[in-house]
C-alpha positions in Angstrom: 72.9 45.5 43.1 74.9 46.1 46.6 74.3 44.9 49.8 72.4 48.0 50.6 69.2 47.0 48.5 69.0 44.5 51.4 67.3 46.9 53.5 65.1 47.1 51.0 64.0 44.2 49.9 60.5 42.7 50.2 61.8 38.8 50.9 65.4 38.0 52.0 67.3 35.6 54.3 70.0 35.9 56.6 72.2 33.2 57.9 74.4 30.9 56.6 71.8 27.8 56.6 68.8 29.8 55.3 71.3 31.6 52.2 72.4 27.7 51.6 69.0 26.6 51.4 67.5 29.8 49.0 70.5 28.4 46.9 70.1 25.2 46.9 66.2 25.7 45.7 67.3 28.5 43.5 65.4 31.3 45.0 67.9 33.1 45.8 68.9 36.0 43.2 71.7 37.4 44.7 73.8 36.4 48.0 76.0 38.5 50.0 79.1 37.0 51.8 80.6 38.7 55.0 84.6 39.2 54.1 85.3 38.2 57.3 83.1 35.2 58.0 84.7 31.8 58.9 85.5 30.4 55.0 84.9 26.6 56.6 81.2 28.4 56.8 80.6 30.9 53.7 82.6 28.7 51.1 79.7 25.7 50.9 77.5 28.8 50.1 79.9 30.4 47.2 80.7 26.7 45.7 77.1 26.2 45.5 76.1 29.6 44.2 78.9 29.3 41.1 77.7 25.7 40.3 73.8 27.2 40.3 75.0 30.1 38.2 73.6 33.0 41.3 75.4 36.0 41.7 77.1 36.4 45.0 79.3 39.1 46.2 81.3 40.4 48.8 79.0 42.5 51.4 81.3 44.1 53.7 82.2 42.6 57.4 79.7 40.4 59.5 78.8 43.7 61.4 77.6 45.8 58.5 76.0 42.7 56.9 73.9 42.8 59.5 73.2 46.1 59.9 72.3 46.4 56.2 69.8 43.5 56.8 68.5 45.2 59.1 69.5 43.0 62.6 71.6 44.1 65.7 74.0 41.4 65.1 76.2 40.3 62.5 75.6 38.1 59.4 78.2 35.8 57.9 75.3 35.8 54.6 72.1 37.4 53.5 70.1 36.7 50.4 67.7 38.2 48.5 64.9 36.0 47.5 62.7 36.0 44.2 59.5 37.3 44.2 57.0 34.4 43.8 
């Protein structure tokens, strides 16, 4: 799953608080990390995705996360959320 099913997806966040929170109540199924986002702002996110076992990957730069989530401005993270 690439950062481009985020276009798709029926539920997803984007931001660095909403992807910590989808993590931190484990909705989140997979997160997407801008390779150049601030780490002092991303690397809360991957710690807490490795210690709640989610997958996370690297999603291009903030620009294209953003585009690929649909917004005119870039993204430092995007999730997709779990279908209730």
């Amino acid at each position: 799953m690439g950062p481009e099913s985020l276009k798709e997806a029926r539920r997803k966040v984007i931001g660095s608080k909403q992807t910590y929170r989808a993590v931190e109540k484990e909705e989140a199924r997979v997160v997407f990390i801008a390779e150049d986002a601030e780490s002092k702002v991303v690397e809360p996110i991957i710690q807490l995705c490795r210690e709640k076992g989610i997958d996370w990957h690297y999603g291009g730069n903030m620009a294209e996360l953003g585009q690929k989530c649909g917004i005119k401005v870039g993204a430092a993270s995007a999730a997709i959320i779990d279908e209730q």
